[in-house]
C-alpha positions in Angstrom: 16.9 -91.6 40.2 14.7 -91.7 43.9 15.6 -88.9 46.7 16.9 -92.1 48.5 19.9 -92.3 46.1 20.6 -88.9 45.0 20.7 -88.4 49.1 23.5 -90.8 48.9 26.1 -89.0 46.7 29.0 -87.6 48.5 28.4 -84.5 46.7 25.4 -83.1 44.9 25.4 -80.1 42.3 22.5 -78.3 41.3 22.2 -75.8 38.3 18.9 -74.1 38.8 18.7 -71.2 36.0 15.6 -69.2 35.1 12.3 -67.4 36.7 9.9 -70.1 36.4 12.1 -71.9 38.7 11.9 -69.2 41.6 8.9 -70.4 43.4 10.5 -73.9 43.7 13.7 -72.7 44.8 11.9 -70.6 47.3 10.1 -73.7 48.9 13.1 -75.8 48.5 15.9 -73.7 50.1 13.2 -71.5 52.5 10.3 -73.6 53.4 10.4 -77.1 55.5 11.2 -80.2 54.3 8.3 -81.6 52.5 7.0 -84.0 49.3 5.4 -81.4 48.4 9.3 -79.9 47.4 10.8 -83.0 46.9 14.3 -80.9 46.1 13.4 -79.6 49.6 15.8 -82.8 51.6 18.7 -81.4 50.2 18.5 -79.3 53.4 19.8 -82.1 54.8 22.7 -83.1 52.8 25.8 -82.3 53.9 27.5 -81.1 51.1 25.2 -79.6 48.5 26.0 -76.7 46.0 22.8 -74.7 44.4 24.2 -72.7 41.4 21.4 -70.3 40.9 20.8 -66.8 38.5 19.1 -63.9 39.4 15.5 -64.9 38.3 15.9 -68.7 39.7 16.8 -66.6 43.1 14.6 -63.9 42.7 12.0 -64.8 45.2 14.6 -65.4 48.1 14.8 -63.7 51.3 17.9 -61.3 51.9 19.0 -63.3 54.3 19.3 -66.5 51.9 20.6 -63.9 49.3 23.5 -63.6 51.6 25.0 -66.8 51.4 24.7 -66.8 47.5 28.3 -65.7 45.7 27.3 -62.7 43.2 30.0 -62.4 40.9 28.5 -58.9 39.1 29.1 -57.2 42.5 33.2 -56.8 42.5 
């Protein structure tokens, strides 16, 4: 499936678990919008849900963190 048609779904899930993923969910959610992060243009979607662990988040910043539902802290 191209960027071009995963852009156009109304709604776009993603399920990103583990710590080799944490670089790439750093550039994708924290860096610019590049090829180089293809995942990156989903900056620009308007309704997109990243469900993310600990690990997978690990290298984001605080304020990113902050925006991310932690279930383990109630």
């Amino acid at each position: 499936m191209s960027v071009t048609q995963i852009m156009k779904s109304r709604t776009i899930l993603c399920v990103v678990p583990d710590a080799r993923k944490a670089q790439a969910v750093h550039a994708c959610l924290e860096g610019d919008v590049s090829p180089m992060a293809p995942a990156s243009i989903l900056q620009r979607h308007p309704d997109t849900t990243v469900y993310l662990d600990r690990l997978s988040a690990a290298r984001l910043s605080p304020a990113t963190r902050g925006v991310v539902r932690d279930d383990e802290r109630s």
